[in-house]
N, C-alpha and C positions, 0 to 999 in steps of 0.2 A: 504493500500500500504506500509505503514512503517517498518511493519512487517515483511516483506520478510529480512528488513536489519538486525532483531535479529538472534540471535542464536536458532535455532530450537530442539534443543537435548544436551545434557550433555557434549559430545565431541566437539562440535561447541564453545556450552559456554565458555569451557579452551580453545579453540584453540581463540577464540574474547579475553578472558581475558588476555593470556599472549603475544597478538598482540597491544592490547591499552592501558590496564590497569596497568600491570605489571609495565611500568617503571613507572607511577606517586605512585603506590604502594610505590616501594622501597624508593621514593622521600619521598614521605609523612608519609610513615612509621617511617623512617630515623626522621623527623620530630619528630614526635609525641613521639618516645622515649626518644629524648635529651631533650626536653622542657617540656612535660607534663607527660609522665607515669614516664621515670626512673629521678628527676630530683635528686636524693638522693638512694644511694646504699643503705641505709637500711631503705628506707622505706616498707613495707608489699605489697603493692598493686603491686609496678615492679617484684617484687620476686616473687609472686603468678603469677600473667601471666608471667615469663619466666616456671615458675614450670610446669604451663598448657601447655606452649608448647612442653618441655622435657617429657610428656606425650603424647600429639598429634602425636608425631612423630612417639614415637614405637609401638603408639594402630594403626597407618596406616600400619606400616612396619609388624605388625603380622597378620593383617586381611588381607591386602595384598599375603602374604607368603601361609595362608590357604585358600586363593582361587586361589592361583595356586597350592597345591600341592592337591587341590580338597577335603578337609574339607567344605567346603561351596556350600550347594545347594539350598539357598534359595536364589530367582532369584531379591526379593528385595537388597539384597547386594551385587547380583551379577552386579544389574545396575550401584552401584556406585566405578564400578573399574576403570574406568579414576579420577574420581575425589581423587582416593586415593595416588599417588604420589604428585597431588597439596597440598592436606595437609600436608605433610610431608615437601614439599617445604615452604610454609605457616608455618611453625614453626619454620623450620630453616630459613627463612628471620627474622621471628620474633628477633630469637636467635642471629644471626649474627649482625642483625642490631644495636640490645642492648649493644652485645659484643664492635662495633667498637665506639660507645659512651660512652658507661663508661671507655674502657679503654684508648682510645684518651684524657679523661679529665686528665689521671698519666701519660700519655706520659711525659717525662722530659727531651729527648736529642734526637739526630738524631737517637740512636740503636730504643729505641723506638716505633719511628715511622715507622721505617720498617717493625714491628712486627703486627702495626698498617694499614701498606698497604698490608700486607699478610691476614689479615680479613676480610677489604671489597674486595680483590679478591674475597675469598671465597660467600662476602655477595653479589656480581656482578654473579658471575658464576652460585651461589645456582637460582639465577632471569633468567639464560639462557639453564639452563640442568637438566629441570623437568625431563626427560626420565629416566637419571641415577640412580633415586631413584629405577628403575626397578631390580636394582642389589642388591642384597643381600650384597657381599661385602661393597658398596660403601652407603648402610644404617649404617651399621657397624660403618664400620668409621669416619661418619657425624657425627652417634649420640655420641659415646664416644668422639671426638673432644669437638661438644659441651657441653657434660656432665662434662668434665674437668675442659675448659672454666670456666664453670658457678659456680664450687666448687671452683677454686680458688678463688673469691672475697667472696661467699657465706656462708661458714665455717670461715671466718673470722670474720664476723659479725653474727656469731651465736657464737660461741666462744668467742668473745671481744678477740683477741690477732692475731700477725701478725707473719711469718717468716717461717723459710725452714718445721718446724713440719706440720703448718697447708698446705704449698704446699703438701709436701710429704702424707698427708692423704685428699687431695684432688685428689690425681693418684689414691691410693688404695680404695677409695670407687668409683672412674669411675671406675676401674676394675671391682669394685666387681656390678656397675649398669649395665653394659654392659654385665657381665659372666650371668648376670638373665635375659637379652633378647636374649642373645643366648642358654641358658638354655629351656625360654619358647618358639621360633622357633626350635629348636630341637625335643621336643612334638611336635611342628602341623605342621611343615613339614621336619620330620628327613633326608631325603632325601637329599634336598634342604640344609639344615645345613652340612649335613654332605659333600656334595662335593664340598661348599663354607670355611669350617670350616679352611684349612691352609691359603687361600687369606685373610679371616677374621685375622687371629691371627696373621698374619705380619702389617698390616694394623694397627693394636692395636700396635704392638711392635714398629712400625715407629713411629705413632704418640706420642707413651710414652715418646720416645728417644729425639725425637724431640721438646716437648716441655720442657723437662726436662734441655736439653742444652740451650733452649731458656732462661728458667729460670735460670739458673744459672751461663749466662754469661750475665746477665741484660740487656736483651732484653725484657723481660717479663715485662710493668709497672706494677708496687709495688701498685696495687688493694688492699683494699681499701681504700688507701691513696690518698691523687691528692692535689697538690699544687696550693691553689687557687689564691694568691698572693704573688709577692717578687720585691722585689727592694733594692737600696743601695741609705744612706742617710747620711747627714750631721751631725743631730739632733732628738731628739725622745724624749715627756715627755709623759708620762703615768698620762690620767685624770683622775678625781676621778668618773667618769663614767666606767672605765673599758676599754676607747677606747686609742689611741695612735694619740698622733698628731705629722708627720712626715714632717719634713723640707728635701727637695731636690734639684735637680738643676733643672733649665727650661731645659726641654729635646725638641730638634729640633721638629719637626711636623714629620720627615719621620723616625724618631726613635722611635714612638711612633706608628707604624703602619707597619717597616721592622725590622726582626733578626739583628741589630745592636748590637753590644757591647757600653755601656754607658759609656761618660768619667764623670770621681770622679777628680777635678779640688782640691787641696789636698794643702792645707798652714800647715805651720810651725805648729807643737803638735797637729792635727786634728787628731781627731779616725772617721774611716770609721766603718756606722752602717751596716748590711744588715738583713730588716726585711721579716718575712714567716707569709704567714697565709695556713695553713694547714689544709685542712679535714680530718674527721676521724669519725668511725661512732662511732652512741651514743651507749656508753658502754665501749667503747677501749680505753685504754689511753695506751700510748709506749711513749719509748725515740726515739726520732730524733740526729741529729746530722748535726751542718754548718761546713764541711769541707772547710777551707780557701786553696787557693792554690793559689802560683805564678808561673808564666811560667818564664823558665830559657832559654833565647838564647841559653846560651853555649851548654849546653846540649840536647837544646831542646825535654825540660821533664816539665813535672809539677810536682813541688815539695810543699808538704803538710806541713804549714807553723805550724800548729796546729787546736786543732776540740776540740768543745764544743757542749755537750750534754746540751738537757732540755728535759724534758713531756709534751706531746699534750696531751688533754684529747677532745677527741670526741662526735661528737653533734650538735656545733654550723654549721650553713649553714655555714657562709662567714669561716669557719675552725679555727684554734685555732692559734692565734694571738703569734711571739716569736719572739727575737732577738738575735743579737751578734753583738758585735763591737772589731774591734783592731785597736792598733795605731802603728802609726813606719811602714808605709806602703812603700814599696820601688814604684818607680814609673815602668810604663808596665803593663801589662798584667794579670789580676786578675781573679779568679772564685770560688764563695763559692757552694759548693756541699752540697744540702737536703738529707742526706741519712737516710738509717733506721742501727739498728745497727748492721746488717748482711750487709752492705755495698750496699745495694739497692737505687736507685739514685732516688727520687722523685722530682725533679727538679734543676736548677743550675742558679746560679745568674750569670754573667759575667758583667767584665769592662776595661776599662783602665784608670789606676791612674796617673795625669800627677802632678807631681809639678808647684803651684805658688804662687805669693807672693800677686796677688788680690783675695780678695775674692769672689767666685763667685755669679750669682745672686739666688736665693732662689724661692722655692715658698711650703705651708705647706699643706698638706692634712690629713684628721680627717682617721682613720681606725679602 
C-alpha cells in the first residue's frame, strides 16, 4: 500500500523532490558548506567540488541542447531529459550557496551586504525556476555569472596576490570559459546558438558591466580576505607565545549581540588600541591598512585623521593577528577602516570616545 505514495517515474521523482525536499536541501546544503566542506577558501577539497559543479552545469546544458536540436537518438538518454535541468539547478544551488558563505564571511559594511542579498536571491530563485534552465539564454548567463563569481576569490589563491589585476583577469578568463560553451553548442546545435547568440551576448555584456561597477564601487567583498576579529582596546602586551593579551572595557550584554557603536571611556594621555585578526590564504601575504577616521558635525564628513600600513601573511585559521594605536583622540565619533591598498574595505571598527577622569573598568582576553 505504501507505494502508491512514491514516485512512480522520473518526472514524478522531480516533481516529489522539489515539493518536499528542495527546501531542506537548500537549508542543509546552506549548512554543510559554511561549517564543513568550505570552512577555509583554500582548502582543495571546497574548490574541487565547486570545480565539479562548474562542470555539471554545462555537461547538462550541452546534452540538453543536442537533444533538442536532435543529435541524440539513443532512447537511454533520451529518458533522462527531465532530470537534466535539475542538474544544472543542483550545481548552481551548489555554486550559489558556497558563493553566499564565503563571501558573507568579507562582508564588512552595509554596501556589502546588499551584494550579499543579491546572491541568495539568486540562491532562492535558482530552488524555485528549475524550468528556466530550459533556455539557452538564461544557461548562459547563470553559468558565466557563476564562473566569474568563483574566479574572483579563486585566482587569488592560486596566484598568492590580491587586487584590481587578479579581478580584471578573473572577467577575461569567464569570457574566454563561456566563449568555449558557446563555441561547443554552436557545433551541436548551431541553430539553437545561433538565434539565441544576441540575447546571449547582452546577457554576458550586462552581467560584465555589472559586476564590474559592483567591484569597483566596493560593493564587491575583498574575497579572499575576511576579517575574522576586531575591537578597540585600552592595553595590548604581546606574549612570548606569539599571542596578544588584550585589556578592554566591560561591554553591556546587548552590545555584544546588536550593531552598537562601542564607547572608549578615554583619560588624560591614553592611546586608543584597535586590534584585526585577518584571514588570508596560505601563501599571500599583502599590506593592509587601519584607516583612523573622525566624524566632523560641522561638516558632516569623515575626515581621515591618518593610516598605517602593516603585512598579513596568510595561513593561520583564526587570520593574522595586527595592531595600531593613537593618542590625542578628540572625543565623538570614531571609525578605523580595514582596507587593502586599492582602498577595498575588509571590515571597520567603530566607537564613541567620551572623555573622563575615572578610569574605567577593565577586563583582559588572550588572542
Amino acid at each position: 500500500m505504501i507505494r502508491r505514495y512514491f514516485p512512480k517515474n522520473l518526472e514524478e521523482l522531480i516533481a516529489w523532490h522539489e515539493r518536499f525536499t528542495s527546501p531542506m536541501s537548500l537549508v542543509g546544503g546552506f549548512l554543510i558548506d559554511n561549517f564543513i566542506v568550505l570552512k577555509r577558501i583554500d582548502l582543495w577539497q571546497g574548490n574541487a567540488l565547486l570545480i565539479f559543479y562548474l562542470i555539471l552545469a554545462p555537461s547538462a546544458f550541452i546534452l540538453l541542447n543536442a537533444i533538442e536540436a536532435g543529435r541524440v537518438r539513443d532512447t537511454r538518454l533520451l529518458s533522462v531529459v527531465p532530470a537534466l535541468p535539475v542538474a544544472a539547478q543542483f550545481a548552481f544551488g551548489g555554486l550559489f550557496s558556497a558563493f553566499v558563505s564565503l563571501y558573507s564571511r568579507s562582508a564588512g559594511f552595509f554596501g556589502t551586504w546588499v551584494f550579499i542579498a543579491i546572491l541568495a536571491c539568486l540562491l532562492v530563485g535558482n530552488e524555485r525556476f528549475r524550468k528556466l534552465y530550459m533556455r539557452f539564454s538564461v544557461q548562459v548567463a547563470m553559468y558565466f555569472s557563476a564562473l566569474f563569481l568563483f574566479l574572483i576569490f579563486f585566482l587569488p589563491v592560486v596566484f598568492h596576490q590580491i587586487g584590481t589585476l587578479m579581478f580584471v583577469m578573473s572577467g577575461l578568463v569567464s569570457i574566454g570559459g563561456v566563449a568555449l560553451l558557446l563555441y561547443a553548442l554552436s557545433r551541436i546545435a548551431p541553430e539553437i546558438e545561433r538565434q539565441e547568440r544576441t540575447k546571449s551576448a547582452r546577457s554576458i555584456a550586462t552581467i560584465f558591466f555589472v559586476l564590474n561597477l559592483l567591484y569597483f564601487t566596493n560593493i564587491i567583498p575583498p574575497l579572499p580576505l575576511a576579517l575574522k576579529d576586531a575591537g578597540v582596546y585600552h592595553a595590548l602586551t604581546h606574549m612570548e607565545d606569539g599571542g596578544y593579551e588584550l585589556s578592554g572595557e566591560v561591554a553591556p550584554w546587548y552590545e555584544r549581540i546588536l550593531p552598537v557603536r562601542e564607547v572608549f571611556h578615554l583619560t588624560a594621555g591614553e592611546s586608543v588600541i584597535v586590534f584585526t585578526s585577518i584571514f588570508a590564504p596560505t601563501g599571500l601575504s599583502t599590506p593592509v591598512l587601519h584607516e583612523w577616521q573622525h566624524y566632523d558635525s560641522a561638516s558632516k564628513k569623515w575626515i581621515t585623521t591618518n593610516t598605517v600600513a602593516f603585512t598579513i601573511n596568510g595561513g593561520r585559521d583564526g587570520g593574522f593577528r595586527g595592531y595600531t594605536q593613537k593618542s590625542g583622540l578628540a572625543s565623538g565619533l570614531w571609525r578605523v577602516n580595514v582596507i587593502t591598498p586599492e582602498g577595498l574595505i575588509i571590515g571597520r571598527v567603530s566607537f564613541i570616545v567620551v572623555d573622563t577622569s575615572v578610569p574605567p573598568t577593565l577586563e583582559t582576553t588572550v588572542h
